[in-house]
Biotite code that builds the C-alpha atoms (Angstrom):
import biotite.structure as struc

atoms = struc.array([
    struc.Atom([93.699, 200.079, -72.959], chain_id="A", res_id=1, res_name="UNK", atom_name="CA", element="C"),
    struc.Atom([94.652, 201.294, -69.134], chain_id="A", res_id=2, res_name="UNK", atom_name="CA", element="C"),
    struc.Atom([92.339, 200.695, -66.631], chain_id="A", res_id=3, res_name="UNK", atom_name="CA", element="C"),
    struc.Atom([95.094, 202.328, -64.261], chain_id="A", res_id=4, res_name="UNK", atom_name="CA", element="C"),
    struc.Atom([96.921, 205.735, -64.409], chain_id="A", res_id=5, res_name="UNK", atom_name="CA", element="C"),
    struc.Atom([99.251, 204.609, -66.789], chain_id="A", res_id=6, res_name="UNK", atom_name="CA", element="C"),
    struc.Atom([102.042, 205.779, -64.603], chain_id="A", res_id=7, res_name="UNK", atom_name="CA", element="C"),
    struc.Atom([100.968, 203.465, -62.226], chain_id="A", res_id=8, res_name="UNK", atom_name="CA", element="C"),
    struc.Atom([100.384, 200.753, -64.776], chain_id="A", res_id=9, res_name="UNK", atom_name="CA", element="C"),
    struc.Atom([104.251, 201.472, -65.999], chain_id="A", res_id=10, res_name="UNK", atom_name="CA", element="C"),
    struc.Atom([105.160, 200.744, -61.921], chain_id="A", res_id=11, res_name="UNK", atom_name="CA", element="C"),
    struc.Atom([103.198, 197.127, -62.282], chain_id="A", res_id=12, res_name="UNK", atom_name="CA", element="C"),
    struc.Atom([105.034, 196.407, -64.987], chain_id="A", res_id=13, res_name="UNK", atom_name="CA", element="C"),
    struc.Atom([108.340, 197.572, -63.436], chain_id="A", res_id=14, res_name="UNK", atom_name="CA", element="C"),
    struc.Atom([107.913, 195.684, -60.510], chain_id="A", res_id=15, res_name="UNK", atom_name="CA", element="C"),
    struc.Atom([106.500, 192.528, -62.393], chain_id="A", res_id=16, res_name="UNK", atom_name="CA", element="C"),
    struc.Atom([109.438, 190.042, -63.492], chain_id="A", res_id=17, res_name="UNK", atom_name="CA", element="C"),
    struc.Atom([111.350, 191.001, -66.409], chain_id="A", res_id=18, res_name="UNK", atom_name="CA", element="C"),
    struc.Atom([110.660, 189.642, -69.871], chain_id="A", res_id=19, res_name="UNK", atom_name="CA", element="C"),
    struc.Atom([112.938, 186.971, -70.743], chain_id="A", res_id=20, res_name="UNK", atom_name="CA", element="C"),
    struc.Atom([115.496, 188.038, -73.950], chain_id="A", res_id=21, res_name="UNK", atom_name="CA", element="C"),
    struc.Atom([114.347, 185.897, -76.472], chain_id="A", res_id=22, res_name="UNK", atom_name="CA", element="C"),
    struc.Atom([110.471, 187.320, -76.309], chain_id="A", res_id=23, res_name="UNK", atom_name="CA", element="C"),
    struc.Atom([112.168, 190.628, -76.231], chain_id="A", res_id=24, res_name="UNK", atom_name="CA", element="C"),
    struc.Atom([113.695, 189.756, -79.747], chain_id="A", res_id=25, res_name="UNK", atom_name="CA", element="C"),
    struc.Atom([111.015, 188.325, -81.209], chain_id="A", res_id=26, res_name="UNK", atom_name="CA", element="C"),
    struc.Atom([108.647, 191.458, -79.330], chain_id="A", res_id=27, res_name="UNK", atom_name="CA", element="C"),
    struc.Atom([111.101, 193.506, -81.488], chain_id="A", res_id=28, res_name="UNK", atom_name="CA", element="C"),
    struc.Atom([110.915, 191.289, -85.137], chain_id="A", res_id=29, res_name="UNK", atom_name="CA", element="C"),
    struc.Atom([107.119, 191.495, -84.684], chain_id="A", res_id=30, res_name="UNK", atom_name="CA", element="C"),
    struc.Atom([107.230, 195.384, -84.788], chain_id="A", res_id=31, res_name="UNK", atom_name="CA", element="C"),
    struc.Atom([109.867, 195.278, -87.410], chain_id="A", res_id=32, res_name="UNK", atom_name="CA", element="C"),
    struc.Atom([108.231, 193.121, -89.975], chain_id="A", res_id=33, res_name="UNK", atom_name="CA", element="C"),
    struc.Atom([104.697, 191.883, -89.580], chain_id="A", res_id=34, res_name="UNK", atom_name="CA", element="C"),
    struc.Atom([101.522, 193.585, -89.386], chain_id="A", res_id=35, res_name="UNK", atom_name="CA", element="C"),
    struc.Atom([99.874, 194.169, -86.545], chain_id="A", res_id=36, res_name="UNK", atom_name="CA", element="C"),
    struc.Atom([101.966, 193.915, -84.073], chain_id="A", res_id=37, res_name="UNK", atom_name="CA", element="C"),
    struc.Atom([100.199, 195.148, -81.476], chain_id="A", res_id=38, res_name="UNK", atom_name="CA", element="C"),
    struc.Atom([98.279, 192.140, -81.169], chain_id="A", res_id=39, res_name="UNK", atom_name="CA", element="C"),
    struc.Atom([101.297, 190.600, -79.318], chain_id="A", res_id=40, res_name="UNK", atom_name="CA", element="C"),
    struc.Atom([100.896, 189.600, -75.816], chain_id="A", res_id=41, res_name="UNK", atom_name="CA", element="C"),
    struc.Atom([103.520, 191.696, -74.808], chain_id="A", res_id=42, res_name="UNK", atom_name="CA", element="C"),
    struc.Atom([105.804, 191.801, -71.718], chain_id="A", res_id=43, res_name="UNK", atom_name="CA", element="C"),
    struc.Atom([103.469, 192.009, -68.593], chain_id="A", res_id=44, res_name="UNK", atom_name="CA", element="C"),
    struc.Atom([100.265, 189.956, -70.158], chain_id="A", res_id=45, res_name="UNK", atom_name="CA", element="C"),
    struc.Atom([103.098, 187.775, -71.341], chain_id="A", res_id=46, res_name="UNK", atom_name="CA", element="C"),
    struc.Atom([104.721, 187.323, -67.690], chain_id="A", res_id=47, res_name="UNK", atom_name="CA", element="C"),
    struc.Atom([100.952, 186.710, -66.230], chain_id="A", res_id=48, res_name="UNK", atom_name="CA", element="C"),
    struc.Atom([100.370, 183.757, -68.858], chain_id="A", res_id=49, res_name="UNK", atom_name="CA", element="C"),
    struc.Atom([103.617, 182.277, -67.940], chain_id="A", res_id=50, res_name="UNK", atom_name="CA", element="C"),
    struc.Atom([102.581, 182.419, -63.953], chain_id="A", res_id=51, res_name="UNK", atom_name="CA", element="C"),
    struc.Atom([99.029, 180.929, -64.683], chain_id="A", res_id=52, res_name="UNK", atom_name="CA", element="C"),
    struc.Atom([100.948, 178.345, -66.635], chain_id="A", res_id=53, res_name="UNK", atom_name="CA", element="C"),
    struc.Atom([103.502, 177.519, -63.890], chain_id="A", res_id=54, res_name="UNK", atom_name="CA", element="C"),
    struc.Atom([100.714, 177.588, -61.360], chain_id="A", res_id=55, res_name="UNK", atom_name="CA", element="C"),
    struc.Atom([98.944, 174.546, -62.813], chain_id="A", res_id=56, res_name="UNK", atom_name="CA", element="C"),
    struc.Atom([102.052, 172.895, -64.435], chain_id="A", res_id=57, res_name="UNK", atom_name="CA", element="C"),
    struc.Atom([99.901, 171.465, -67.520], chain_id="A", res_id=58, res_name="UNK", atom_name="CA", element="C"),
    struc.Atom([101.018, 168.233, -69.453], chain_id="A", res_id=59, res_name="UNK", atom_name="CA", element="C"),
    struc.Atom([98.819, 169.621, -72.101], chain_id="A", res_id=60, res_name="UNK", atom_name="CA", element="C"),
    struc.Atom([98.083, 173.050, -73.817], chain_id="A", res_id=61, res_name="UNK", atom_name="CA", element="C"),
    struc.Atom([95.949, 174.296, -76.440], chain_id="A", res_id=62, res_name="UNK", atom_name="CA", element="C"),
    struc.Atom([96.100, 177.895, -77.723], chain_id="A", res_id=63, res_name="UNK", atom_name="CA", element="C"),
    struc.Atom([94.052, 179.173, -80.304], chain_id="A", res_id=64, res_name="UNK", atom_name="CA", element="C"),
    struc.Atom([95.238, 181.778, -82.157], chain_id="A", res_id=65, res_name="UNK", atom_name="CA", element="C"),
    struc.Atom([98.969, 181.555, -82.513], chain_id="A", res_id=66, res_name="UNK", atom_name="CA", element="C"),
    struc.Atom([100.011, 185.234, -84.421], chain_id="A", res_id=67, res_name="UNK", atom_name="CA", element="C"),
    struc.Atom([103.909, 185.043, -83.643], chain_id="A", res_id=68, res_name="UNK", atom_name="CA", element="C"),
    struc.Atom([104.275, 182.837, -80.765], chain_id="A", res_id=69, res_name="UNK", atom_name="CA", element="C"),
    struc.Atom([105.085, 185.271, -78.400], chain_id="A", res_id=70, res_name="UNK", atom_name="CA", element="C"),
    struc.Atom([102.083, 183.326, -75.651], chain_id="A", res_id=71, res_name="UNK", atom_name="CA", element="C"),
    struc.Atom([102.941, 180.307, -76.854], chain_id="A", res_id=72, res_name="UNK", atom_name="CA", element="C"),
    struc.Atom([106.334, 180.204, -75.617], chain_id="A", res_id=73, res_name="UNK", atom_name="CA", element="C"),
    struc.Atom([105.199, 182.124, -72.718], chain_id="A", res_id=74, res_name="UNK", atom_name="CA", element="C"),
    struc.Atom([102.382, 179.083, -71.847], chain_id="A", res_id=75, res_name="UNK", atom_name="CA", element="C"),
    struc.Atom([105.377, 176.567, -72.624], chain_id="A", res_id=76, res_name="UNK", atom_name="CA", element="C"),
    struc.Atom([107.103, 177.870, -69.743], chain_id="A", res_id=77, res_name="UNK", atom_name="CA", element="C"),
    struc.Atom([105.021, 175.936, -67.280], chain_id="A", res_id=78, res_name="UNK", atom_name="CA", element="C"),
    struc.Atom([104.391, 172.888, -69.187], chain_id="A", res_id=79, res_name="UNK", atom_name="CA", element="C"),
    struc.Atom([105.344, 169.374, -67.471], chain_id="A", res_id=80, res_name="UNK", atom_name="CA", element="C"),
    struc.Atom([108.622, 168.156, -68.948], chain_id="A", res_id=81, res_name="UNK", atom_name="CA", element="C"),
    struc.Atom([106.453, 165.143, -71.527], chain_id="A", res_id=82, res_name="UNK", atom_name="CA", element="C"),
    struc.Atom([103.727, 167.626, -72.015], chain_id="A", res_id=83, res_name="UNK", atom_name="CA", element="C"),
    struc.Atom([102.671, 169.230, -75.497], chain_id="A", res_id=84, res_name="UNK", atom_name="CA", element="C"),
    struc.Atom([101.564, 172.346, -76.374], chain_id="A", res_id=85, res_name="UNK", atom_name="CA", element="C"),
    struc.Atom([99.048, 172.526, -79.395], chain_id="A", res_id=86, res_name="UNK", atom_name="CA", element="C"),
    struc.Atom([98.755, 176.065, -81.446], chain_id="A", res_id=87, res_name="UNK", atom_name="CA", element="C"),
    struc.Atom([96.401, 177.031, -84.271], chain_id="A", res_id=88, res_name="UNK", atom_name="CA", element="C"),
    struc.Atom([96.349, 179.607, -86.202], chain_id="A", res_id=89, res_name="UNK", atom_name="CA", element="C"),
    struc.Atom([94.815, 180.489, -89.766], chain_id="A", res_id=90, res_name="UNK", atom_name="CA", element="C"),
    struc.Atom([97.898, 182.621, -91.414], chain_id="A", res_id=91, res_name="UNK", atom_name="CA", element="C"),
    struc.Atom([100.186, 180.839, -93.229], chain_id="A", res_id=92, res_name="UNK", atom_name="CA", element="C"),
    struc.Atom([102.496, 183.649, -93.475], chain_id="A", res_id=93, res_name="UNK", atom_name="CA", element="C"),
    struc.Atom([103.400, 183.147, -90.463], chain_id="A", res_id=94, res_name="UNK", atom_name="CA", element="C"),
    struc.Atom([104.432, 179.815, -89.360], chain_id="A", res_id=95, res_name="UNK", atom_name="CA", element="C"),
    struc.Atom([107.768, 179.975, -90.297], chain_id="A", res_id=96, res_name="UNK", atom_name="CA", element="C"),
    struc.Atom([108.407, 183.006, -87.978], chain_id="A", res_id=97, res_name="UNK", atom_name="CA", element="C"),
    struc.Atom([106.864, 181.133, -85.350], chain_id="A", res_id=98, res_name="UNK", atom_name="CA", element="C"),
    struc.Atom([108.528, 178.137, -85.773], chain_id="A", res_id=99, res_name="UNK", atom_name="CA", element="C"),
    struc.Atom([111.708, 180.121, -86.070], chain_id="A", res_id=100, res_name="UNK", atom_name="CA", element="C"),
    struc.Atom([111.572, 180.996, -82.001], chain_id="A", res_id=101, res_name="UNK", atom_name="CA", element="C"),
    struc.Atom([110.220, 177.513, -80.790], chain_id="A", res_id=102, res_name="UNK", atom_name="CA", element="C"),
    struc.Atom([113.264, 176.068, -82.357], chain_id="A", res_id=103, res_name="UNK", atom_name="CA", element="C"),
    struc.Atom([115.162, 178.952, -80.013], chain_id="A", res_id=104, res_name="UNK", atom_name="CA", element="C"),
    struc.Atom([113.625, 178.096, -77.322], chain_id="A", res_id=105, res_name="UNK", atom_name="CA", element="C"),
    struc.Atom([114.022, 175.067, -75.286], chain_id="A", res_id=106, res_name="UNK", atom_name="CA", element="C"),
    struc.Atom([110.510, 174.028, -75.958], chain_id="A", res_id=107, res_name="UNK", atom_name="CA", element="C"),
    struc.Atom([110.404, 173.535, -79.855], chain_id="A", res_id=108, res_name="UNK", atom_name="CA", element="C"),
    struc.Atom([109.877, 169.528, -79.687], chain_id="A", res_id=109, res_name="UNK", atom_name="CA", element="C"),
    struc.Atom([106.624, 170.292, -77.550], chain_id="A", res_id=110, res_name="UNK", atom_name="CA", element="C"),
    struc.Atom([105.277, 172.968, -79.447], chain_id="A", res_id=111, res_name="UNK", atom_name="CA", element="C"),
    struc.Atom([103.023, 171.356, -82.424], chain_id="A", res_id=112, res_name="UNK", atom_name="CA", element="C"),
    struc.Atom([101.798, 174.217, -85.003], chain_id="A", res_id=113, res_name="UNK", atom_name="CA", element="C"),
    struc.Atom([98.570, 173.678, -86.552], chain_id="A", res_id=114, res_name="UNK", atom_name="CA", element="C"),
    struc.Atom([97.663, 175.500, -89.563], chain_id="A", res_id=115, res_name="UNK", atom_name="CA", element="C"),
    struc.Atom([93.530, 176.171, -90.209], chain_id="A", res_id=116, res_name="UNK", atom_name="CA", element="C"),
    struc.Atom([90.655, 176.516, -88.892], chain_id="A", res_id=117, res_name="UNK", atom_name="CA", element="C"),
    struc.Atom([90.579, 176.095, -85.237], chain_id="A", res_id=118, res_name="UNK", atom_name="CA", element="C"),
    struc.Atom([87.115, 174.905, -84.725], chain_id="A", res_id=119, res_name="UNK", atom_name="CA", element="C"),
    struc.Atom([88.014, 171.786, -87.934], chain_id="A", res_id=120, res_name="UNK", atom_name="CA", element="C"),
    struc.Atom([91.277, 171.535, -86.149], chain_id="A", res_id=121, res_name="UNK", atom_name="CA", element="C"),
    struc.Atom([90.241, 170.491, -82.353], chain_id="A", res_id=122, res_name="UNK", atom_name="CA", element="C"),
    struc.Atom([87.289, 167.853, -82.585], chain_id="A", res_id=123, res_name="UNK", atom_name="CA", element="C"),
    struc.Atom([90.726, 166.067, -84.595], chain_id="A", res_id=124, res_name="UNK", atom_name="CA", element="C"),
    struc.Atom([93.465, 166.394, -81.994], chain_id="A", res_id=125, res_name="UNK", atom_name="CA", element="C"),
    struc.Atom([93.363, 163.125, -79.851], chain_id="A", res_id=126, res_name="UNK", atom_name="CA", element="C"),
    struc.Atom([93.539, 164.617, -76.393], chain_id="A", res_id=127, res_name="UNK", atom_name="CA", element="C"),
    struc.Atom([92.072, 166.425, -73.484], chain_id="A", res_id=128, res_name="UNK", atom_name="CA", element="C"),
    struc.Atom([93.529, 170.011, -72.493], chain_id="A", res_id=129, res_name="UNK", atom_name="CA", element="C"),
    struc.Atom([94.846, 171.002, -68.945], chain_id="A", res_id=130, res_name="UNK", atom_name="CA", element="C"),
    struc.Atom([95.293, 175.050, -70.149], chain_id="A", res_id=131, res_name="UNK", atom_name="CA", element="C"),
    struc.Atom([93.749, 176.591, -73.090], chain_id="A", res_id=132, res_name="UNK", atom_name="CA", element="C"),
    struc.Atom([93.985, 179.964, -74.048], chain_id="A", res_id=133, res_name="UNK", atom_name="CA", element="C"),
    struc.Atom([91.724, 181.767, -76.392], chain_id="A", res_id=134, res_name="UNK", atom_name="CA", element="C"),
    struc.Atom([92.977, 184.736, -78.310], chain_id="A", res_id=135, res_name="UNK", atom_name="CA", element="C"),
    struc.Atom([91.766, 184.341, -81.983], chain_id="A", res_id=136, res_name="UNK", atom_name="CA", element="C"),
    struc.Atom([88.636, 186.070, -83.932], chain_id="A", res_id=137, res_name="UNK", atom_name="CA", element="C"),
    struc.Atom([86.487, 187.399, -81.395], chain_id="A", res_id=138, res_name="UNK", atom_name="CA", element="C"),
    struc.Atom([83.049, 186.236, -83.332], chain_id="A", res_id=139, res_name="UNK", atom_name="CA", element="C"),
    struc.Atom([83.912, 182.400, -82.517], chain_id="A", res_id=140, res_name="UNK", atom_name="CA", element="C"),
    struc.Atom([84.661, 182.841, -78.980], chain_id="A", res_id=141, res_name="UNK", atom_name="CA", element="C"),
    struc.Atom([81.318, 180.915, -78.152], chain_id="A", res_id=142, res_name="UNK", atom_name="CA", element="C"),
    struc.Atom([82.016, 178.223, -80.972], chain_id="A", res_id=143, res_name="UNK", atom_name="CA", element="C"),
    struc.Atom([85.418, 177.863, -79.589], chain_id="A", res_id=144, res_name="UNK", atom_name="CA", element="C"),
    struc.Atom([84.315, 177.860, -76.107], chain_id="A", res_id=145, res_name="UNK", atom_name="CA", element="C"),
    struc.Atom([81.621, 175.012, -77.001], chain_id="A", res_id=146, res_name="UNK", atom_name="CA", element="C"),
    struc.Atom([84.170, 172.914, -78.804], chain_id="A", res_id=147, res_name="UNK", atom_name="CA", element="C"),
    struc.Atom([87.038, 172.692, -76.497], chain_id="A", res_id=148, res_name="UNK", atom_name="CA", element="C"),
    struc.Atom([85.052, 172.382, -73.032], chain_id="A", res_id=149, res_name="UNK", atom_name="CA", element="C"),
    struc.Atom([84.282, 168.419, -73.567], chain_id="A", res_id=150, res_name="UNK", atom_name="CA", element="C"),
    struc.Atom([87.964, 168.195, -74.277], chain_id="A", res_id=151, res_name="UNK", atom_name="CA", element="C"),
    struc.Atom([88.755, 170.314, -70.940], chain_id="A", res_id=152, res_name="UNK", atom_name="CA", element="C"),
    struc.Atom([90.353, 167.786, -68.218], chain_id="A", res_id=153, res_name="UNK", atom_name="CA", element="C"),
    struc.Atom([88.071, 168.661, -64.556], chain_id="A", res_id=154, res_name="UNK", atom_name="CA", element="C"),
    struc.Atom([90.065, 171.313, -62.951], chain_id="A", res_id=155, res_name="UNK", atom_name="CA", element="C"),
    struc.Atom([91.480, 172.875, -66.668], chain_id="A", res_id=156, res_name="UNK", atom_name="CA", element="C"),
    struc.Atom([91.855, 176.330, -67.223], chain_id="A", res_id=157, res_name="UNK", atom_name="CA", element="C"),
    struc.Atom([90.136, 178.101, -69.900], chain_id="A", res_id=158, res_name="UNK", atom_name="CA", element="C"),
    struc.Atom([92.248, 181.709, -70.894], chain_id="A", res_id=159, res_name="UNK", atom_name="CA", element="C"),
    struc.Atom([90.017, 184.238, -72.561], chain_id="A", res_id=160, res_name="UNK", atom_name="CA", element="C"),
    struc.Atom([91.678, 187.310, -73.768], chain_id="A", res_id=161, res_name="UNK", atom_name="CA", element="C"),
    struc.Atom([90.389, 190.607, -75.215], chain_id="A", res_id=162, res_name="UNK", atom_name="CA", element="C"),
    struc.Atom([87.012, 190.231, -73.184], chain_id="A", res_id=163, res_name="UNK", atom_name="CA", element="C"),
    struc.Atom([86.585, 193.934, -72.249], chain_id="A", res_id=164, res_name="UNK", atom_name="CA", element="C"),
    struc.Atom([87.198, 194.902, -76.221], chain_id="A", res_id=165, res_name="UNK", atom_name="CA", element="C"),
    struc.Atom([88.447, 198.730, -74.815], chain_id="A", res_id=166, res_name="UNK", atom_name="CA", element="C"),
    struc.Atom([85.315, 198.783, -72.852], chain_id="A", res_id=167, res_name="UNK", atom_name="CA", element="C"),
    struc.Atom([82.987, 198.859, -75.996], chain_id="A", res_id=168, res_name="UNK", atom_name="CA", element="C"),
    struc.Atom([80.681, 195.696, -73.728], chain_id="A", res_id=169, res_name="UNK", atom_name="CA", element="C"),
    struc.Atom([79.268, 198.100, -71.931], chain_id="A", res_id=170, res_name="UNK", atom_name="CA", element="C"),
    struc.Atom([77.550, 199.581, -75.202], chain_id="A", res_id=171, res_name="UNK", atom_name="CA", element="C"),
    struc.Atom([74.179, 198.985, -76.423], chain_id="A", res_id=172, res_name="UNK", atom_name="CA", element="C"),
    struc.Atom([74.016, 199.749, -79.729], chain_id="A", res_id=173, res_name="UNK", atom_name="CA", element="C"),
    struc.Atom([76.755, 198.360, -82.434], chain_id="A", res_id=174, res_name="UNK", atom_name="CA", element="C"),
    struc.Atom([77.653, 199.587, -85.806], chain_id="A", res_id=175, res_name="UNK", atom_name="CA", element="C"),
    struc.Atom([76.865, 197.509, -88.124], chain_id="A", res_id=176, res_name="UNK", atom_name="CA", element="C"),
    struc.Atom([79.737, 196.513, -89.599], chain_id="A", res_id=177, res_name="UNK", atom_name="CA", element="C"),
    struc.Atom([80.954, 195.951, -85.307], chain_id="A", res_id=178, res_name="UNK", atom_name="CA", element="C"),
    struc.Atom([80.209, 191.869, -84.910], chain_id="A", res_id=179, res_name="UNK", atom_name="CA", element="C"),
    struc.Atom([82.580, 191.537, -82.449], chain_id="A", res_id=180, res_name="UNK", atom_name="CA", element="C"),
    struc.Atom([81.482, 192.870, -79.589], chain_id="A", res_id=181, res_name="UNK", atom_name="CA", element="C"),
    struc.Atom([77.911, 191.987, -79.698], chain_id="A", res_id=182, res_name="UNK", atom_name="CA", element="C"),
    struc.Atom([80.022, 188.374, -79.894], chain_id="A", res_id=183, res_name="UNK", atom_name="CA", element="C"),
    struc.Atom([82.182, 189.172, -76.591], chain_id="A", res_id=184, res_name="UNK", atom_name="CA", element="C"),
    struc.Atom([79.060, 190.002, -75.042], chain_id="A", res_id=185, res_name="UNK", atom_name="CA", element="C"),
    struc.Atom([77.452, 186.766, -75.913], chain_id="A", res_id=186, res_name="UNK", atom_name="CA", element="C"),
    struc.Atom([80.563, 184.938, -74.894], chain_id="A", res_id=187, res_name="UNK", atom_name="CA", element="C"),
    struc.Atom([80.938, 186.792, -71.815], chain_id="A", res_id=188, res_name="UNK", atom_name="CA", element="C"),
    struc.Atom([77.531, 186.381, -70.422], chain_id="A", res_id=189, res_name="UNK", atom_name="CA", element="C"),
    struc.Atom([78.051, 182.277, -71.750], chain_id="A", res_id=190, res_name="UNK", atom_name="CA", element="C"),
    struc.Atom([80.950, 182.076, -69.150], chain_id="A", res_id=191, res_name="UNK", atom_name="CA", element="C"),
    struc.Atom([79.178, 183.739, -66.513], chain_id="A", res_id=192, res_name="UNK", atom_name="CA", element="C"),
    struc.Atom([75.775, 181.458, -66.753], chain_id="A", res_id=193, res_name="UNK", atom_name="CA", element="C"),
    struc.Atom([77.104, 178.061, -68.016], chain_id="A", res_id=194, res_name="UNK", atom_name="CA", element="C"),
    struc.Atom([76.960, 175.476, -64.400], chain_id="A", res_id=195, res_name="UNK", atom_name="CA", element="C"),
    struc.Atom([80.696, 173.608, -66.117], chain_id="A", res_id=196, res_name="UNK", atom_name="CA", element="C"),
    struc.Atom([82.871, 176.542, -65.397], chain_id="A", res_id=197, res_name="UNK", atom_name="CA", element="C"),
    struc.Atom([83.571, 179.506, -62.492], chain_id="A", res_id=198, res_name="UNK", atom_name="CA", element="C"),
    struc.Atom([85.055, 182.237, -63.789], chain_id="A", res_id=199, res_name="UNK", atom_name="CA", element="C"),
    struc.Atom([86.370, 185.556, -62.845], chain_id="A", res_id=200, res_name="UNK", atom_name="CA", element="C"),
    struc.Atom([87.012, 188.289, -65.507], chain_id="A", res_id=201, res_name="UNK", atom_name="CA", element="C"),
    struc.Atom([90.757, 190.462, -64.639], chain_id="A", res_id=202, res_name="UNK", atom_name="CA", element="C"),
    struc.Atom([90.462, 193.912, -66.223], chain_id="A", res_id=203, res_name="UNK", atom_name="CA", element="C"),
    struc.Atom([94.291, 193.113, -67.436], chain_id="A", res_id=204, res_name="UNK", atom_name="CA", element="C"),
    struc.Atom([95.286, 195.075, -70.558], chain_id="A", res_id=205, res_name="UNK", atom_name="CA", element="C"),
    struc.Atom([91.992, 194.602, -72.935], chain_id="A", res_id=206, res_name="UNK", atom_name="CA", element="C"),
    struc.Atom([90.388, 192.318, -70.427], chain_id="A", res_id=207, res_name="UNK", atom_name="CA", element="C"),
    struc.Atom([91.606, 188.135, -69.674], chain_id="A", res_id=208, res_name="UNK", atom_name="CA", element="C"),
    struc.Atom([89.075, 185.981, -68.160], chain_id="A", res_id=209, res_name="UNK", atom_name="CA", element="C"),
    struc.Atom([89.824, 182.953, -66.113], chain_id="A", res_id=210, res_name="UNK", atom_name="CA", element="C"),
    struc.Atom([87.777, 180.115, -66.544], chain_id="A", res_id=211, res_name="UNK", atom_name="CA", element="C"),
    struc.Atom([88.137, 176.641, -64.252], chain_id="A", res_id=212, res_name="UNK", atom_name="CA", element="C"),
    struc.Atom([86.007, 173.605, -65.310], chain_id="A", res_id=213, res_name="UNK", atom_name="CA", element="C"),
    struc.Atom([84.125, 172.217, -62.432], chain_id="A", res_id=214, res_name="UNK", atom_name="CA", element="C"),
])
């Protein structure tokens, strides 16, 4: 979704820095073989996540939702030279692939895959999170939110993305069959009212909030 003319959205992402070669091949696989593909990151969403993640320098990361690893490596990019980057994701098809480009990179010994369900996965990881980046199924965005925050160092970042759902929030009325966005709504008003967090919501691509834990 464009918020901008996309002409002028095509000049932001011109004029943002380039995307580095190995994301562009495995941008390129992604289309090629696996389904879905347009839930990739992508170049300029890609290049923000890697600025966010420079900006605070984490020793620890924790993204749920892993798809191909095209954020993941993109988070990795700031990460402190002994820090570790923890991904979940429920698709076992996939890991492989994943694993395929953290080995390319120069971040594969950091990058620990985690193969489940996200919300059984983090009460068992033995560590608090500097950066954590949601992009998973938009119905647990609440659960996720309330399972992660005790294990959110003061100061940590929470990434949220997908949080404008191609504006369908401001709707009133949901199909049935539609429980995701009554759940982004939910979610969204959590962030705004809960006293741990500040948060500011960038209408970025489908919508990326930026939590910080107070």
């Amino acid at each position: 979704m464009h918020f901008i003319p996309e002409e002028l959205d095509d000049y932001v992402v011109k004029h943002s820095e380039d995307e580095p070669e190995l994301l562009q091949q495995l941008y390129r696989e992604t289309y090629q073989k696996i389904l879905q593909p347009r839930m990739l990151s992508g170049h300029y969403q890609g290049r923000l996540l890697s600025m966010i993640s420079k900006l605070t320098n984490p020793k620890t990361i924790l993204e749920i939702g892993t798809y191909t690893g095209y954020s993941a490596l993109c988070l990795a990019e700031g990460i402190q030279t002994n820090g570790e980057l923890h991904t979940i994701d429920i698709n076992e098809e996939l890991v492989d692939f994943q694993r395929k480009y953290f080995d390319k990179s120069g971040f594969g010994k950091q990058i620990h895959q985690h193969l489940g369900n996200a919300l059984n996965i983090i009460p068992t990881l033995d560590t608090t999170f500097d950066l954590v980046f949601i992009d998973a199924d938009k119905d647990n965005y609440s659960n996720y939110f309330n399972v992660i925050i005790d294990k959110l160092n003061s100061g940590g970042i929470i990434l949220s993305d997908n949080v404008l759902w191609s504006g369908k929030v401001l709707e009133s009325s949901f199909k049935k069959e539609d429980t995701s966005t009554p759940a982004l709504i939910k979610y969204n008003t959590l962030l705004k009212e809960d006293k741990r967090v500040e948060t500011v919501v960038l209408p970025i691509r489908d919508g990326l909030t930026i939590s910080r834990k107070l």
